[in-house]
C-alpha positions as a Markdown table, in Angstrom:
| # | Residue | x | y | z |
|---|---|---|---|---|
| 1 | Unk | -39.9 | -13.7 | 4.8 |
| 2 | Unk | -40.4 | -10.8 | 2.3 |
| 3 | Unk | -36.7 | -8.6 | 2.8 |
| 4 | Unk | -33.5 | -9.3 | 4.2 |
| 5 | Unk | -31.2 | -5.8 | 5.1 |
| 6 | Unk | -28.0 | -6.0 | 5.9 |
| 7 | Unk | -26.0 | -3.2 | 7.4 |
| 8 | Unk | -22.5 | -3.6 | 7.2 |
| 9 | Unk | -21.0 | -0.9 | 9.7 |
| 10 | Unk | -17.7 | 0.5 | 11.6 |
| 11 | Unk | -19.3 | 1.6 | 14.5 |
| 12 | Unk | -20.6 | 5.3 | 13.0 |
| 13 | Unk | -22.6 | 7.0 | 14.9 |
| 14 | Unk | -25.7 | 7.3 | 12.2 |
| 15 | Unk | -25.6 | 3.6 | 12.3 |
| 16 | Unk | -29.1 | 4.1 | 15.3 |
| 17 | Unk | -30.4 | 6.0 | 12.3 |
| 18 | Unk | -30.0 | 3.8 | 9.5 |
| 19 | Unk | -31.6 | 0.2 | 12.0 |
| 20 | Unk | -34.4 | 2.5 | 12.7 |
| 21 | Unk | -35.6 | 4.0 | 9.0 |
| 22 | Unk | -36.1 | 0.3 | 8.4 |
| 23 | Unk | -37.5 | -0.6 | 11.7 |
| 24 | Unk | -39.9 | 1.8 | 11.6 |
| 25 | Unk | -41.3 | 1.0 | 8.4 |
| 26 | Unk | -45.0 | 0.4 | 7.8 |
| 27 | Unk | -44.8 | -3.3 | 7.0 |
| 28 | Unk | -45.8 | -6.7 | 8.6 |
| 29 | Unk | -43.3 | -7.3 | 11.3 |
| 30 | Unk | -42.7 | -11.2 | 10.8 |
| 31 | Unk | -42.3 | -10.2 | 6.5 |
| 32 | Unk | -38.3 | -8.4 | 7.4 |
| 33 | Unk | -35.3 | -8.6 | 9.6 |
| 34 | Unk | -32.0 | -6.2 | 9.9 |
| 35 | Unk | -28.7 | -7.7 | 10.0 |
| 36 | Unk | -26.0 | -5.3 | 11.3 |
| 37 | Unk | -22.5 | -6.8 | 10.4 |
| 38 | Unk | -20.5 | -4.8 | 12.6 |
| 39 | Unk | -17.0 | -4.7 | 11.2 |
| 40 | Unk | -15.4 | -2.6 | 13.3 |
| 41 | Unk | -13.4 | -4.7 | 15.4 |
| 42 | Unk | -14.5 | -3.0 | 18.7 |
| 43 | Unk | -18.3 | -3.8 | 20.5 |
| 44 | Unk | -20.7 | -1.7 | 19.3 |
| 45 | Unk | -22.5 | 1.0 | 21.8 |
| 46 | Unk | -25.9 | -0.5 | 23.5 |
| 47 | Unk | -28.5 | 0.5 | 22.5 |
| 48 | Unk | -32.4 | 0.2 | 22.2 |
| 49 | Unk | -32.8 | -0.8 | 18.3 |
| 50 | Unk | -30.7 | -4.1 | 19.4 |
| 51 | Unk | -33.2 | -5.8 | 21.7 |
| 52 | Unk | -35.7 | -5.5 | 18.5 |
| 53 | Unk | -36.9 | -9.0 | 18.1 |
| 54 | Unk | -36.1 | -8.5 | 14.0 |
| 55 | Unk | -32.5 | -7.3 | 14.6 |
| 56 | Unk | -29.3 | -9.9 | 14.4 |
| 57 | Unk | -25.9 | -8.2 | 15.6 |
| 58 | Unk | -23.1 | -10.5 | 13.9 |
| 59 | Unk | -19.5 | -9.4 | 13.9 |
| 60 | Unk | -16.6 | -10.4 | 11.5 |
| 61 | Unk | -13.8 | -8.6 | 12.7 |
| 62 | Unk | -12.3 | -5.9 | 9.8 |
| 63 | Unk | -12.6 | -8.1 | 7.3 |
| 64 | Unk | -13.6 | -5.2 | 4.9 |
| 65 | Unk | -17.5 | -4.5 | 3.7 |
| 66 | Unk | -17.1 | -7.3 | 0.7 |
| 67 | Unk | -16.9 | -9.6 | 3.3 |
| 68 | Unk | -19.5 | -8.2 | 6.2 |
| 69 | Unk | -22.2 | -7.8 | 3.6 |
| 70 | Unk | -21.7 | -11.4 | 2.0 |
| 71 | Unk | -21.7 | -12.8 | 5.6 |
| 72 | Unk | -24.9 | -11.0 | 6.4 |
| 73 | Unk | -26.5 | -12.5 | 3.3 |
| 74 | Unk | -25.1 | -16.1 | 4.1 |
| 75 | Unk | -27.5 | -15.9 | 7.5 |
| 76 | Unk | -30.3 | -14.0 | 6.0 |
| 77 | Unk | -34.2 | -15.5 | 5.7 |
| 78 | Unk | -35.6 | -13.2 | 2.7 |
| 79 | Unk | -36.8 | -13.9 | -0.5 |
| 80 | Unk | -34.9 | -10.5 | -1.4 |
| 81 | Unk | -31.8 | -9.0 | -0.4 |
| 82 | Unk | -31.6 | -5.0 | 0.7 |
| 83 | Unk | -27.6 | -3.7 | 1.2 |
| 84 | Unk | -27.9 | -0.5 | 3.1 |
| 85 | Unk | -24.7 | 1.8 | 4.3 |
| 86 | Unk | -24.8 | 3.0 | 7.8 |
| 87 | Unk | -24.8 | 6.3 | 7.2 |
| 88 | Unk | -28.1 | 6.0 | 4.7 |
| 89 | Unk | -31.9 | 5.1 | 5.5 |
| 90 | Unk | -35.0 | 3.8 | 3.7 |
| 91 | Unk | -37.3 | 6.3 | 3.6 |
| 92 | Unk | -41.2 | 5.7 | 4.8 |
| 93 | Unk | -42.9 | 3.4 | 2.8 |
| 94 | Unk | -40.4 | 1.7 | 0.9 |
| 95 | Unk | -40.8 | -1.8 | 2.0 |
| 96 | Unk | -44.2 | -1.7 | 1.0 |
| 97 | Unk | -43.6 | -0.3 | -2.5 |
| 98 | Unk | -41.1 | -2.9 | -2.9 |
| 99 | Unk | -43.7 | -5.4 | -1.9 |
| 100 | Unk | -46.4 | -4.1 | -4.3 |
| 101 | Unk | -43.1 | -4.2 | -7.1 |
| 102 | Unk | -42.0 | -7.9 | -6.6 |
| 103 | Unk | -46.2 | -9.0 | -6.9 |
| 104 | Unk | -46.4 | -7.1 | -10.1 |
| 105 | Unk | -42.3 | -8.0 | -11.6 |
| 106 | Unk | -42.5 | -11.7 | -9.6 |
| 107 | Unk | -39.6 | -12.8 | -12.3 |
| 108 | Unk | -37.3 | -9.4 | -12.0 |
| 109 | Unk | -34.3 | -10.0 | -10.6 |
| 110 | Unk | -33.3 | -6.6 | -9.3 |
| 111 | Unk | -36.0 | -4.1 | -7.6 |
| 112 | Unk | -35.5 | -0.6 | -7.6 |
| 113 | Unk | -36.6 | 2.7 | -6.7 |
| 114 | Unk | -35.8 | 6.6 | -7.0 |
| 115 | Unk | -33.7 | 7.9 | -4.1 |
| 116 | Unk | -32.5 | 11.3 | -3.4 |
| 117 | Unk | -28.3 | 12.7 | -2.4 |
| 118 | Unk | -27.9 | 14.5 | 0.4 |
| 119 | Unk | -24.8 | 16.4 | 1.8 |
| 120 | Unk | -22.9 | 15.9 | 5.1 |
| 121 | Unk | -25.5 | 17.9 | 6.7 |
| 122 | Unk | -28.8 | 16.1 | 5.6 |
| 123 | Unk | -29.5 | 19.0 | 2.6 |
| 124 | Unk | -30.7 | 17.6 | -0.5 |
| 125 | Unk | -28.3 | 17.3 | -3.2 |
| 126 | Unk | -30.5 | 16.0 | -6.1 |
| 127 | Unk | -33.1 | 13.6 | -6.7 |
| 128 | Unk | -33.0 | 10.6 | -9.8 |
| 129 | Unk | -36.0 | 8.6 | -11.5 |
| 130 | Unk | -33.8 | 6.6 | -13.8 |
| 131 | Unk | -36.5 | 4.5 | -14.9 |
| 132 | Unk | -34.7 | 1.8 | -16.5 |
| 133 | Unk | -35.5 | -1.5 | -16.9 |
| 134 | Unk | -35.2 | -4.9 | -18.2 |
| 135 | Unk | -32.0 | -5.7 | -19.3 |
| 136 | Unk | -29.5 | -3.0 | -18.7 |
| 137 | Unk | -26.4 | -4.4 | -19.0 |
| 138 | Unk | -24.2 | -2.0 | -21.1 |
| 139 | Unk | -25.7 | 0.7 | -19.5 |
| 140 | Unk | -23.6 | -0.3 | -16.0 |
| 141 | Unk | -20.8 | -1.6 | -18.2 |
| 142 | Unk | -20.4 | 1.8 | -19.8 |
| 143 | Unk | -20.2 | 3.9 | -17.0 |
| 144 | Unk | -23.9 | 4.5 | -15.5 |
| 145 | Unk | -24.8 | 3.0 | -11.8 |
| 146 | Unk | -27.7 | 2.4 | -9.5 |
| 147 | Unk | -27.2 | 2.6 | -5.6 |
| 148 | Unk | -28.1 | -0.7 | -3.9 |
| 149 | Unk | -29.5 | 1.2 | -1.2 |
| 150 | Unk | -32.5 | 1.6 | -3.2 |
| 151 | Unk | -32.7 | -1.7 | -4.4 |
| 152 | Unk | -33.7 | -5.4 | -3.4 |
| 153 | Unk | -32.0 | -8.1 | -4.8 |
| 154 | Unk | -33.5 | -11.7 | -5.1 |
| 155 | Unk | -31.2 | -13.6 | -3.1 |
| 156 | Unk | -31.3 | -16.4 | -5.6 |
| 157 | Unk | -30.2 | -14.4 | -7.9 |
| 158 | Unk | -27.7 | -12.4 | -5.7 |
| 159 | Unk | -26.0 | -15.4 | -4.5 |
| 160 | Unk | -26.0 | -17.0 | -8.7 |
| 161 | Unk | -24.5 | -13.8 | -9.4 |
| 162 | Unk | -21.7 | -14.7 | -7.0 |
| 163 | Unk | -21.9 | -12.1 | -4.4 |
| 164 | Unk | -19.9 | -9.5 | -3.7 |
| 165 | Unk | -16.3 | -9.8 | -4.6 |
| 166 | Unk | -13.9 | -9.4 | -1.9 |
| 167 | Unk | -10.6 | -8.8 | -4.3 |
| 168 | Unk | -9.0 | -5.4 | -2.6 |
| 169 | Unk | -8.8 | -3.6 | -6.0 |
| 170 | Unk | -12.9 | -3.6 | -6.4 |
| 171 | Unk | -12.9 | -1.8 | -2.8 |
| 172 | Unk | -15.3 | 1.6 | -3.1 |
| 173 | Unk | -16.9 | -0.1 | -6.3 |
| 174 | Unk | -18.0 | -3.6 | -5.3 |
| 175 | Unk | -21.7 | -2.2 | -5.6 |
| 176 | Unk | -21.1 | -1.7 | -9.2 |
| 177 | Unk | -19.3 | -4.6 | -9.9 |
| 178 | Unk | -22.1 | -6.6 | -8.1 |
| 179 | Unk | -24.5 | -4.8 | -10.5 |
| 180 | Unk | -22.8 | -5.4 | -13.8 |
| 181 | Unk | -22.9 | -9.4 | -12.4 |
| 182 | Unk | -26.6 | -9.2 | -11.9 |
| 183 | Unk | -27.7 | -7.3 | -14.8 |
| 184 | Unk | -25.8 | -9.5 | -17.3 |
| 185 | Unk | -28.1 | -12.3 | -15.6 |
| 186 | Unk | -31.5 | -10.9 | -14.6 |
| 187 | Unk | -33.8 | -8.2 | -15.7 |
| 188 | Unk | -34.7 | -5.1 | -13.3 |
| 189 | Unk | -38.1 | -3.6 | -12.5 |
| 190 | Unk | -38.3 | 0.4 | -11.4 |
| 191 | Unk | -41.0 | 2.0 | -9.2 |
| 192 | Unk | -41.1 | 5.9 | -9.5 |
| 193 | Unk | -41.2 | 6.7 | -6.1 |
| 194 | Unk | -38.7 | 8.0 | -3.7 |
| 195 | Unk | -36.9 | 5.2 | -1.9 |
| 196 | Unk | -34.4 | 5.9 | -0.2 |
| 197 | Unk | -31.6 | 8.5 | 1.1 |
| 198 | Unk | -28.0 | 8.5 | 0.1 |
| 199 | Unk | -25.0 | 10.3 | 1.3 |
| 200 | Unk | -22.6 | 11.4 | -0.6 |
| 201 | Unk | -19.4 | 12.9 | -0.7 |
| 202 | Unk | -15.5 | 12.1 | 0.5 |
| 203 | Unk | -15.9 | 13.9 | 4.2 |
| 204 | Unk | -17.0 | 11.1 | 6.7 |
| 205 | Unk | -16.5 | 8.2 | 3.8 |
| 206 | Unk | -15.2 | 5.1 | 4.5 |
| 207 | Unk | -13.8 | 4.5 | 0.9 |
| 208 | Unk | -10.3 | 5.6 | -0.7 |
| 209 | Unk | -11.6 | 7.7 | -3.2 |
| 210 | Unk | -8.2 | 8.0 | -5.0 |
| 211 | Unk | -8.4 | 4.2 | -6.1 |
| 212 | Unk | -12.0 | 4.5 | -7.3 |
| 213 | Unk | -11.2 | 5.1 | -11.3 |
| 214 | Unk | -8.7 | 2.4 | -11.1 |
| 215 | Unk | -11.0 | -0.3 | -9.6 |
| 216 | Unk | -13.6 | 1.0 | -12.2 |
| 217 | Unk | -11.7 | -0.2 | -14.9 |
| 218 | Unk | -10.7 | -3.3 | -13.3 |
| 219 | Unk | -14.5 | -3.7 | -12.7 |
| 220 | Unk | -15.6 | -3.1 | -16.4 |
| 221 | Unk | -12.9 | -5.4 | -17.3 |
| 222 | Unk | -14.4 | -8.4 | -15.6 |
| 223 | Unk | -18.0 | -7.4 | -17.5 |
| 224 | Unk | -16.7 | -7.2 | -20.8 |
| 225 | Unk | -14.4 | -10.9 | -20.2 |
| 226 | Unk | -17.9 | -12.7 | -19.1 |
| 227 | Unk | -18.7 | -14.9 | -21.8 |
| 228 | Unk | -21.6 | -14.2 | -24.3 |
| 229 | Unk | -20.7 | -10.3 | -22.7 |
| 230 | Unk | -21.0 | -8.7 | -26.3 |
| 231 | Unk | -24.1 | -10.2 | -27.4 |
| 232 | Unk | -25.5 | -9.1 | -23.9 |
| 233 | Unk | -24.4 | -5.6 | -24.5 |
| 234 | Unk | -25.6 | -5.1 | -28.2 |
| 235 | Unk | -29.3 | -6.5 | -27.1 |
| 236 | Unk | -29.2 | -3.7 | -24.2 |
| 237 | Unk | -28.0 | -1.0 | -26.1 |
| 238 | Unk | -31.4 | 0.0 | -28.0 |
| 239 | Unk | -30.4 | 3.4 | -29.6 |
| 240 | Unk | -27.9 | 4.7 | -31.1 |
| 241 | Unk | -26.5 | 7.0 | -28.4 |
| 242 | Unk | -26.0 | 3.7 | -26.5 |
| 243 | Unk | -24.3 | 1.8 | -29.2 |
| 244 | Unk | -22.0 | 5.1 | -28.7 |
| 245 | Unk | -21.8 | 4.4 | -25.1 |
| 246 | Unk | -20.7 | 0.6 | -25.7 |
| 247 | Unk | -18.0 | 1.1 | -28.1 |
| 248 | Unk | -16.9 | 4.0 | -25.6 |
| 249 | Unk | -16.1 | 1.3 | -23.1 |
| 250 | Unk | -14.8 | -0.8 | -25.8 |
| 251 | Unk | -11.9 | 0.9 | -27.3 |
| 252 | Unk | -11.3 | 2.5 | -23.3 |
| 253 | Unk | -10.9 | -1.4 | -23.0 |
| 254 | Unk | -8.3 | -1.7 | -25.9 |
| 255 | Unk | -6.5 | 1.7 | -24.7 |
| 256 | Unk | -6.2 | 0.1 | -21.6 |
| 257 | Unk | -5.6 | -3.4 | -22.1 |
| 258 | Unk | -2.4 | -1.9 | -24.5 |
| 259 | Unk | -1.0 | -0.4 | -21.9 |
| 260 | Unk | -1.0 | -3.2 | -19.6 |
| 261 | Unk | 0.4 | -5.2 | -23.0 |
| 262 | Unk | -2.6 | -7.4 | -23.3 |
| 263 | Unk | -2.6 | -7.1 | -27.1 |
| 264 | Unk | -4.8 | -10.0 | -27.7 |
| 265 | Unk | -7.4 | -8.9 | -25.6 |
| 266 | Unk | -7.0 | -5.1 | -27.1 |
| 267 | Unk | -7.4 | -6.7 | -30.3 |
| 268 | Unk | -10.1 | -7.9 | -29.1 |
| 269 | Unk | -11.9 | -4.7 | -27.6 |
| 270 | Unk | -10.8 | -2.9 | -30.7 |
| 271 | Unk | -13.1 | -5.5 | -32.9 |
| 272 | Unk | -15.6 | -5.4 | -30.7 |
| 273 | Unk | -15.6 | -1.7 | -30.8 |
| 274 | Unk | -15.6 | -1.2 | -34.4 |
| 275 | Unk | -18.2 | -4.1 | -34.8 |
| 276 | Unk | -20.7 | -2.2 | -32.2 |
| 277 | Unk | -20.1 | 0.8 | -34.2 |
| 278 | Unk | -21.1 | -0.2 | -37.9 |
| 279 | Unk | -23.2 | 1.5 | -39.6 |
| 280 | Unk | -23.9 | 3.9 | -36.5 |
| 281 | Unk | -21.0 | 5.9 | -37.6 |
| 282 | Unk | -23.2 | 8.2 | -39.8 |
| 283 | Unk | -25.8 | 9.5 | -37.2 |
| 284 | Unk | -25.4 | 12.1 | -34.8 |
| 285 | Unk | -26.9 | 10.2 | -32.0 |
| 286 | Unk | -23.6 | 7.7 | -31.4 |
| 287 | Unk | -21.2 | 10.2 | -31.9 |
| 288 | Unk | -22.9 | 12.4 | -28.5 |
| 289 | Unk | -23.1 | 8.6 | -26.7 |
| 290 | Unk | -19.4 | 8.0 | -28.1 |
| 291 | Unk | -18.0 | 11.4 | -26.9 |
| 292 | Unk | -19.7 | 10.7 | -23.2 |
| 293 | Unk | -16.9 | 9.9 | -20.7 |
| 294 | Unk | -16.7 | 7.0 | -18.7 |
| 295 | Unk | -17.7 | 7.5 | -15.6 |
């Protein structure tokens, strides 16, 4: 089987939507399958899309999105792993551009299209063509992001990678931490076309968007501990705005890791920092990445 996607849901009611943009899609029945992982602790509503023979309705009882998704991918039969939100959908066509992707990246790790925001009420927001790809490791570990629901994951890699992590702090941004995990690993291969649609905003969200920053940090922290993390970094960060970017994170990594009185690890970051940096320091180029906040 080609895709895996798992829905992880609380019962919304543009979960119908989301089963059905992936349903729908033009693509060989037998080749996908949706998992809904409904987490919501009560039944979910009947309704049509769950007598689809490619639909499995599992439950796991409010054990937090961390947990549904990694349970949907524990049961799943695809080569590659999709994570969509229940109030997102694929758009028409994607499977199949993900299809032709894989056969021409068979050895990426992490498949990716563009994908456009939309508002509360379905208006566009903006549209991104990122195009990045191979090894793009400091770029998540200083602050950028891609949205999973525009992505397959190989599920060898995904489940190498150790899933999702279910610690409560990484709440609201276990996606990127997931990410960071994957790209210090694999490589990534980008299609330019539109892939899927993305919500955003804080009205109708399921995540605490006050503890976002601070599980952020706590994310980065776990990138830059990996081992080998730094030479990973410094063969990702090809310019010198991105050598900026890196030593960013690092000395944000130092500031932080003082105030938490972890001097040997701010020592550490502070090295690091000033090592990334060298001779950068005289072009104008790492001083604009080095003055880009975190985001």
């Amino acid at each position: 089987m080609f895709s895996s996607t798992i829905i992880p849901t609380i019962g919304r009611a543009t979960l119908a939507r989301a089963v059905l943009s992936v349903l729908e899609q033009d693509f060989d029945a037998d080749d996908f399958e949706v998992i809904v992982v409904n987490d919501s602790g009560q039944p979910l509503p009947e309704e049509d899309w769950q007598r689809s023979p490619r639909v499995r309705v599992i439950e796991t009882q409010r054990r937090e999105r961390s947990v549904a998704r990694n349970t949907g991918a524990a049961i799943a039969k695809g080569k590659y792993l999709h994570f969509l939100d229940d109030d997102d959908i694929l758009l028409p066509g994607a499977l199949r551009v993900f299809w032709e992707l894989s056969h021409k990246n068979p050895n990426a790790d992490w498949l990716y299209g563009s994908w456009r925001t939309v508002d509360n009420d379905g208006n566009q927001v903006d549209e991104f063509h990122p195009g990045l790809t191979g090894n793009i490791f400091a770029l998540l570990v200083s602050g950028e992001g891609l949205p999973l629901q525009a992505s397959l994951l190989k599920t060898s890699s995904f489940f190498m990678a150790g899933g999702y992590d279910p610690t409560p702090i990484l709440t609201g941004v276990e996606d990127r931490d997931v990410g960071r995990r994957l790209a210090f690993m694999g490589t990534l291969a980008f299609a330019p076309i539109v892939v899927a649609q993305v919500r955003i905003g804080e009205v109708g969200s399921s995540t605490n968007w006050n503890k976002i920053a601070e599980g952020d940090r706590w994310g980065r922290e776990k990138a830059l501990q990996t081992p080998n993390s730094y030479r990973r970094m410094r063969d990702s960060a090809t310019s010198r705005y991105w050598r900026g970017r890196v030593s960013r994170a690092f000395f944000a990594s130092m500031v932080w890791n003082l105030k938490q009185r972890n001097l040997f690890l701010a020592l550490s970051r502070l090295t690091d920092g000033l090592t990334m940096t060298g001779l950068n320091l005289f072009f104008p180029e790492f001083w604009r990445g080095l003055g880009t906040k975190i985001q």
